[in-house]
DOKEPA-428309 format. One record per atom (N, C-alpha, C, CB): atom name; x, y, z. Coordinates in nm, 4 decimals. Glycine has a CB too. Example, Ala and Ser with C-alpha at 12.3 -4.5 7.8 and 13.67 -1.06 7.14 Angstrom:
{atome N, px 1.3190, py -0.5690, pz 0.7800}
{atome CA, px 1.2300, py -0.4500, pz 0.7800}
{atome C, px 1.3200, py -0.3300, pz 0.7800}
{atome CB, px 1.1308, py -0.4473, pz 0.9046}
{atome N, px 1.2850, py -0.2250, pz 0.7080}
{atome CA, px 1.3670, py -0.1060, pz 0.7140}
{atome C, px 1.2900, py 0.0030, pz 0.7870}
{atome CB, px 1.4084, py -0.0598, pz 0.5725}
REM end
This chain:
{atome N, px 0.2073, py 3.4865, pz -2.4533}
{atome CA, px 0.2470, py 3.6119, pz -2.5097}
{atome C, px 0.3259, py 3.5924, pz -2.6390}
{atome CB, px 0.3279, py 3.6897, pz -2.4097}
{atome N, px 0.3764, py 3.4854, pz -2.6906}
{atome CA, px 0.4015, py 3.4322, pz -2.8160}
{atome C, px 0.3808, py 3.4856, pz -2.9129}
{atome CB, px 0.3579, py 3.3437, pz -2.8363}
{atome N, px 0.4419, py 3.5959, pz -3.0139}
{atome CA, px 0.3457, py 3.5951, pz -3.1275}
{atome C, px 0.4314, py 3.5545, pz -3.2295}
{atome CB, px 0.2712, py 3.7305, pz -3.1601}
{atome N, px 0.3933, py 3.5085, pz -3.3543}
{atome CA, px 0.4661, py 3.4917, pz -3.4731}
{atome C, px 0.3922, py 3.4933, pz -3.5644}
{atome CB, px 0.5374, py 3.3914, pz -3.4846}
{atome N, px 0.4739, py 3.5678, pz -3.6650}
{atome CA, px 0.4078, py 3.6032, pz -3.8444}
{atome C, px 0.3510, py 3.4633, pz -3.8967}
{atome CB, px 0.5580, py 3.6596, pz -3.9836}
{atome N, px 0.2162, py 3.4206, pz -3.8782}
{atome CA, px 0.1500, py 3.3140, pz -3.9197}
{atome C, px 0.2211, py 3.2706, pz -4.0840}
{atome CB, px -0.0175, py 3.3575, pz -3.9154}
{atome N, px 0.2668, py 3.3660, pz -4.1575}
{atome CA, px 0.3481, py 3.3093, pz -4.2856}
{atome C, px 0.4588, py 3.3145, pz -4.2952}
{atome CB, px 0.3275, py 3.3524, pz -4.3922}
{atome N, px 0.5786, py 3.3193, pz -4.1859}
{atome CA, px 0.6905, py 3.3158, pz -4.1448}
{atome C, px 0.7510, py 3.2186, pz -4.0682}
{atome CB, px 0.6995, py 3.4017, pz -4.1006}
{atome N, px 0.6228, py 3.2176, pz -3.9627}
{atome CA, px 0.6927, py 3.1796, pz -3.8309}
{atome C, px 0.8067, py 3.2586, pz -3.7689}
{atome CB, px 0.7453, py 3.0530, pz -3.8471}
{atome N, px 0.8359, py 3.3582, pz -3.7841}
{atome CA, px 0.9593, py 3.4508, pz -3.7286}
{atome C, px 0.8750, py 3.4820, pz -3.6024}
{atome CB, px 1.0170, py 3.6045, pz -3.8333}
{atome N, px 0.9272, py 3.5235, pz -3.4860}
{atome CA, px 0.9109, py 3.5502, pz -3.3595}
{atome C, px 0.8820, py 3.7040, pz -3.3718}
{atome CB, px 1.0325, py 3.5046, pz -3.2709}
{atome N, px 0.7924, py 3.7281, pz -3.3203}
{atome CA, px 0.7137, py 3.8707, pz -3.2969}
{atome C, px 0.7590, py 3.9341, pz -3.1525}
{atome CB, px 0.5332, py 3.8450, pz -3.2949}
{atome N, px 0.8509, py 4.0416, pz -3.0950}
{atome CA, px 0.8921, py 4.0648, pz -2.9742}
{atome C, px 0.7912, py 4.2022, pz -2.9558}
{atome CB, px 1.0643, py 4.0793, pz -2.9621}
{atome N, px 0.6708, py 4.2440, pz -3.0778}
{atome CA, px 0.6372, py 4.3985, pz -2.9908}
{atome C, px 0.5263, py 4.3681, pz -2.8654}
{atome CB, px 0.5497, py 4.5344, pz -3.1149}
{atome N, px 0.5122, py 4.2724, pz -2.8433}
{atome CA, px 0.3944, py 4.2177, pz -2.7122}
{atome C, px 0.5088, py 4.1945, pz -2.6096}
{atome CB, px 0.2807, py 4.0414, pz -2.7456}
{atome N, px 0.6357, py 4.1821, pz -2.6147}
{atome CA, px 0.7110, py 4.1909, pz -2.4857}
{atome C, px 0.7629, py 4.3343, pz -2.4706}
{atome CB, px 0.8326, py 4.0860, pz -2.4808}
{atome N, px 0.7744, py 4.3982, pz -2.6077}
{atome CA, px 0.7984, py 4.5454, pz -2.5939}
{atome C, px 0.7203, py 4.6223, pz -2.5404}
{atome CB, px 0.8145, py 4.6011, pz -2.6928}
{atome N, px 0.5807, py 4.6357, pz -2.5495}
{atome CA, px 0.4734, py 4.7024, pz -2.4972}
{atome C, px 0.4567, py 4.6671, pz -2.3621}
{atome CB, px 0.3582, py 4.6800, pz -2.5691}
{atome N, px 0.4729, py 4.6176, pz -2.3215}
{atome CA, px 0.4931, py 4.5275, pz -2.1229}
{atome C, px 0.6273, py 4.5821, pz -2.0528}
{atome CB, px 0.5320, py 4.2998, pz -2.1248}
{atome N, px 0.7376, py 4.6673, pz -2.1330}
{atome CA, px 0.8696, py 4.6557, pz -2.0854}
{atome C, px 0.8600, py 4.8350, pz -2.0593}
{atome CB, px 1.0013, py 4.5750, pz -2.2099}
{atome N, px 0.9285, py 4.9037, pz -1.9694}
{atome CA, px 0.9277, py 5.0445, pz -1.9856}
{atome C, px 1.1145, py 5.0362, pz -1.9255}
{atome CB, px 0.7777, py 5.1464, pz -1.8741}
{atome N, px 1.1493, py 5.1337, pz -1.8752}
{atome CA, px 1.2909, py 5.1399, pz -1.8973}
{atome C, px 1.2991, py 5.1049, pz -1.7342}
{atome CB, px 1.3655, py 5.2981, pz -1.9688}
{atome N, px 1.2437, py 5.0596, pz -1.6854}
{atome CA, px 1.2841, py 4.9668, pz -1.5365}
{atome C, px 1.3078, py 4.8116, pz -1.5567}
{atome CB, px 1.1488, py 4.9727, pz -1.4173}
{atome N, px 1.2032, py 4.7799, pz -1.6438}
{atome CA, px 1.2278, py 4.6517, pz -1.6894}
{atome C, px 1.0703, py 4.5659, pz -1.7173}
{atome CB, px 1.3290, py 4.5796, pz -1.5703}
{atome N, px 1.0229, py 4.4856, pz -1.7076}
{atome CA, px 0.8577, py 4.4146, pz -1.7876}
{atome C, px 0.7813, py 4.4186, pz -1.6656}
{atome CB, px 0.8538, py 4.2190, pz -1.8635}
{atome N, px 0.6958, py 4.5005, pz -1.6950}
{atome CA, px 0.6190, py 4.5225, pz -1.5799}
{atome C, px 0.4950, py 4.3916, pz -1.6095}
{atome CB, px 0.5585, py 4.7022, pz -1.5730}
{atome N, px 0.4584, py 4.3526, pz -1.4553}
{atome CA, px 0.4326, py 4.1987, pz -1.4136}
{atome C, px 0.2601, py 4.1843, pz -1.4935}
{atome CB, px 0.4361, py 4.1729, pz -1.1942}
{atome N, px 0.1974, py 4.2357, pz -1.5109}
{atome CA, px 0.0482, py 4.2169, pz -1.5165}
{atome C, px 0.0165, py 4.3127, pz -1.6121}
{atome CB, px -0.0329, py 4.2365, pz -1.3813}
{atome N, px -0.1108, py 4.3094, pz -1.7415}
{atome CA, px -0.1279, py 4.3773, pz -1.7978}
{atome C, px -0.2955, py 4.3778, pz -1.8060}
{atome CB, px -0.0439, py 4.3615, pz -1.8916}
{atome N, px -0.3612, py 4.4849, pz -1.8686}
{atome CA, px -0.5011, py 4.4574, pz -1.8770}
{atome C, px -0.5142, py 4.4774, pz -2.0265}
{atome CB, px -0.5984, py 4.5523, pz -1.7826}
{atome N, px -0.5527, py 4.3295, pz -2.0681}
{atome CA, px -0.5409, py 4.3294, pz -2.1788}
{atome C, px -0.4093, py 4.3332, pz -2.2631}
{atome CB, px -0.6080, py 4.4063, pz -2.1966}
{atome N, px -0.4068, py 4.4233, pz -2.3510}
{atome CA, px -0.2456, py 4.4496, pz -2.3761}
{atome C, px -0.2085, py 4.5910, pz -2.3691}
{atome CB, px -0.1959, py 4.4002, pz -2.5214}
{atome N, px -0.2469, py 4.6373, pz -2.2287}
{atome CA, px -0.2141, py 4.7263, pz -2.2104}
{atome C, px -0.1397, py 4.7136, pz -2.0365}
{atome CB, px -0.3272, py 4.8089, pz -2.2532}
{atome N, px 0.0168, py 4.7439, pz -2.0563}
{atome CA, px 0.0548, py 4.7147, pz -1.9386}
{atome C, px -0.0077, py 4.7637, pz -1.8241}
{atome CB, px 0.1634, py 4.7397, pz -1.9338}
{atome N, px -0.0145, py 4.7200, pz -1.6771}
{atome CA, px -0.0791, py 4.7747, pz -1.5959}
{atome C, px 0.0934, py 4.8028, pz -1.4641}
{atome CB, px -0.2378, py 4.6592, pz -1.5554}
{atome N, px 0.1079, py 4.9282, pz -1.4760}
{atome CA, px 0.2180, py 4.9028, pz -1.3896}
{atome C, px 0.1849, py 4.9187, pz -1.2231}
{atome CB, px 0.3311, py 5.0032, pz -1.4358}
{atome N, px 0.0576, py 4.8845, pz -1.1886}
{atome CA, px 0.0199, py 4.8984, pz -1.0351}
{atome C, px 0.0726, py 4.8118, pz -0.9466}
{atome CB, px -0.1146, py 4.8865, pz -1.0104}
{atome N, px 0.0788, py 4.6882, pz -1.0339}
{atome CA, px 0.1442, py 4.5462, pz -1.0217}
{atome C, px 0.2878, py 4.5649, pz -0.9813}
{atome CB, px 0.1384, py 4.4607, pz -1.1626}
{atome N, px 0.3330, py 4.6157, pz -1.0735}
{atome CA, px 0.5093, py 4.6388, pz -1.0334}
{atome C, px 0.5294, py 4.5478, pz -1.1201}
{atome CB, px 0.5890, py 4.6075, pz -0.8676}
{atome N, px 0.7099, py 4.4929, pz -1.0812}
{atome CA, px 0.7790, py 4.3849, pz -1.1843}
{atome C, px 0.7779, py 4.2680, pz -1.0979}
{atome CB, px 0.9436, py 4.4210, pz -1.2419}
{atome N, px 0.8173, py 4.1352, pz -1.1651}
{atome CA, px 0.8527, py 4.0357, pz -1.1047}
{atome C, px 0.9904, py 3.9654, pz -1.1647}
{atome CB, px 0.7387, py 3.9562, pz -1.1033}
{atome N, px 1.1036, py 3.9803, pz -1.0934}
{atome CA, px 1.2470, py 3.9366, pz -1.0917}
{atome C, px 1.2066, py 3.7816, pz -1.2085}
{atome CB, px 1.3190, py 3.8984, pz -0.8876}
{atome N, px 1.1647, py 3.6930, pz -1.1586}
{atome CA, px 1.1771, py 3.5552, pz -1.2471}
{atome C, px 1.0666, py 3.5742, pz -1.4132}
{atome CB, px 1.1007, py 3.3977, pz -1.1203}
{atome N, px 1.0300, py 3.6950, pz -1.4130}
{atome CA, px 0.9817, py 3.7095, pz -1.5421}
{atome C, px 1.0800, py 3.8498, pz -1.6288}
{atome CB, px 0.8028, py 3.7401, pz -1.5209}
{atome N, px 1.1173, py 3.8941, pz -1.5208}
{atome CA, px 1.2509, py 3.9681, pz -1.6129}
{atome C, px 1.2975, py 3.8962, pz -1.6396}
{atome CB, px 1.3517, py 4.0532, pz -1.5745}
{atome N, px 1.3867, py 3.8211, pz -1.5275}
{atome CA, px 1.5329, py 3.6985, pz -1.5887}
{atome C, px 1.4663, py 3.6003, pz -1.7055}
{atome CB, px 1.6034, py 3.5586, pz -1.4290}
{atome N, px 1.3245, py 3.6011, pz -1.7139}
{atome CA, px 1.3026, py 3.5169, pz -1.8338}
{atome C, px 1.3036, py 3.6472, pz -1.9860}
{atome CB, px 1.1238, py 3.4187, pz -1.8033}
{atome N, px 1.2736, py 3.6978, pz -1.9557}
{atome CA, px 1.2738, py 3.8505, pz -2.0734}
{atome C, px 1.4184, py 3.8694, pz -2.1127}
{atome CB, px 1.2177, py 4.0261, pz -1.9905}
{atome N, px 1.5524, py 3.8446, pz -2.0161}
{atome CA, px 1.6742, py 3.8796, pz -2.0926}
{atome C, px 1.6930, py 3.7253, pz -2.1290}
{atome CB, px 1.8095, py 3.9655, pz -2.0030}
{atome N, px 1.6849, py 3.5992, pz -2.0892}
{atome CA, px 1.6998, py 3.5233, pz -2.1471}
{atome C, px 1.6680, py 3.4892, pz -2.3276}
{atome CB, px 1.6571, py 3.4722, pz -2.0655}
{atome N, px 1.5467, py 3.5542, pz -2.3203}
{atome CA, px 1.4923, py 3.5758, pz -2.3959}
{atome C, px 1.5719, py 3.6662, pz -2.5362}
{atome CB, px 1.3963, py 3.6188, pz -2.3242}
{atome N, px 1.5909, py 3.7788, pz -2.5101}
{atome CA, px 1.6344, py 3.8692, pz -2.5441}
{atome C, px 1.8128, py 3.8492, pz -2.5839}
{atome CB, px 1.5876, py 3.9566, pz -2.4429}
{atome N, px 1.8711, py 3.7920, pz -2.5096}
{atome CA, px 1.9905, py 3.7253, pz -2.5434}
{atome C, px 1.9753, py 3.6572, pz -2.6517}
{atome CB, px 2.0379, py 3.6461, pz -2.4508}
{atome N, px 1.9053, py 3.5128, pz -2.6614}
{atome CA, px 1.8718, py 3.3717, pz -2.7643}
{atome C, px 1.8294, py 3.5295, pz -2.9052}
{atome CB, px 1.6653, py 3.2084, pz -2.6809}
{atome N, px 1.7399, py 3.5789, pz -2.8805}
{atome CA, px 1.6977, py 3.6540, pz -3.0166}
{atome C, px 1.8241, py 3.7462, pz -3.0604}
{atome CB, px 1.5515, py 3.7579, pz -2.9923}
{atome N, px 1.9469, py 3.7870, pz -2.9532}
{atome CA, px 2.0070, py 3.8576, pz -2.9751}
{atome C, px 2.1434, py 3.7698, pz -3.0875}
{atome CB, px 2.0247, py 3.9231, pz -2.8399}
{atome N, px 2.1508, py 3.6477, pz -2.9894}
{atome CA, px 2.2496, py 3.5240, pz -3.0865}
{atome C, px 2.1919, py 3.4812, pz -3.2063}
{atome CB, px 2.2748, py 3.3754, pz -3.0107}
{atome N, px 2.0183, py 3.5160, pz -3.2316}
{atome CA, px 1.9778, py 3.4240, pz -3.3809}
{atome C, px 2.0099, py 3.5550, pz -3.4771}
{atome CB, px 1.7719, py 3.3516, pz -3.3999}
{atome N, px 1.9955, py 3.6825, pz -3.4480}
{atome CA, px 2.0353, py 3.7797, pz -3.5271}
{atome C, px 2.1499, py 3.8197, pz -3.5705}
{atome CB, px 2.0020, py 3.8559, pz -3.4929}
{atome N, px 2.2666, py 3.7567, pz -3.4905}
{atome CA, px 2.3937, py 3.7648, pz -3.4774}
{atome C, px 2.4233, py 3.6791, pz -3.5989}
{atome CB, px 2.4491, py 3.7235, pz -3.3394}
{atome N, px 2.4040, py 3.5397, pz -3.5648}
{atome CA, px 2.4210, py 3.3999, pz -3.6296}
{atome C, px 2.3646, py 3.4210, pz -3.7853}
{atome CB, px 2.3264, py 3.2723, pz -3.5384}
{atome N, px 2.2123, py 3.4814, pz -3.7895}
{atome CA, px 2.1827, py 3.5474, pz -3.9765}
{atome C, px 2.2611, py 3.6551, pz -3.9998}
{atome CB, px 2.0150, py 3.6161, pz -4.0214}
{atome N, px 2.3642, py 3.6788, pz -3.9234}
{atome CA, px 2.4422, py 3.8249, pz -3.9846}
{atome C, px 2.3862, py 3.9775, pz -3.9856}
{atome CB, px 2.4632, py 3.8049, pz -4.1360}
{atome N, px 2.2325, py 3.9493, pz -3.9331}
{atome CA, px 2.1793, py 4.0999, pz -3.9541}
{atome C, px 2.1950, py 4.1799, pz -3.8585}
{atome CB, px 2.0468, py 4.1145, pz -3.9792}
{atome N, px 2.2504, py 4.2711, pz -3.9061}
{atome CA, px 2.2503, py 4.4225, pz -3.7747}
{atome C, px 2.2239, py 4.3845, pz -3.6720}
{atome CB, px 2.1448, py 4.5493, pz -3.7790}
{atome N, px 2.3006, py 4.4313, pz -3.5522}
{atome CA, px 2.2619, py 4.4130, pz -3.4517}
{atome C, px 2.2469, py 4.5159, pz -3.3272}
{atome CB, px 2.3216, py 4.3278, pz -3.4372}
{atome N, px 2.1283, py 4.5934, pz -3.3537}
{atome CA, px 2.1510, py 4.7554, pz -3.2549}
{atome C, px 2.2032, py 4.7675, pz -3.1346}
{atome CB, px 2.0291, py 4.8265, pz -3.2161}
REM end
């Protein structure tokens, strides 16, 4: 689910955004379209705020805004 600006390399988060609704990353998608029949799975959230933290400290660390 990786994506990055092929002339950047900066980390692309809208493919974890589109998977996430306000419960938290729902587990299975078809295609890239989430499928929430599946439900969530706990060790792929805790990897999503891990996640989400590290991007939250590299934005911190370049000084830019941080919503």
């Amino acid at each position: 689910m990786r994506q990055t600006d092929a002339a950047s390399g900066v980390y692309r988060a809208d493919a974890l955004l589109a998977l996430t609704d306000d419960t938290g990353l729902i587990q299975h998608s078809k295609y890239s379209l989430p499928d929430p029949q599946h439900g969530y799975s706990a060790d792929d959230n805790a990897r999503a705020l891990l996640l989400a933290a590290e991007l939250y400290a590299r934005r911190k660390e370049a000084g830019r805004a941080v919503p």
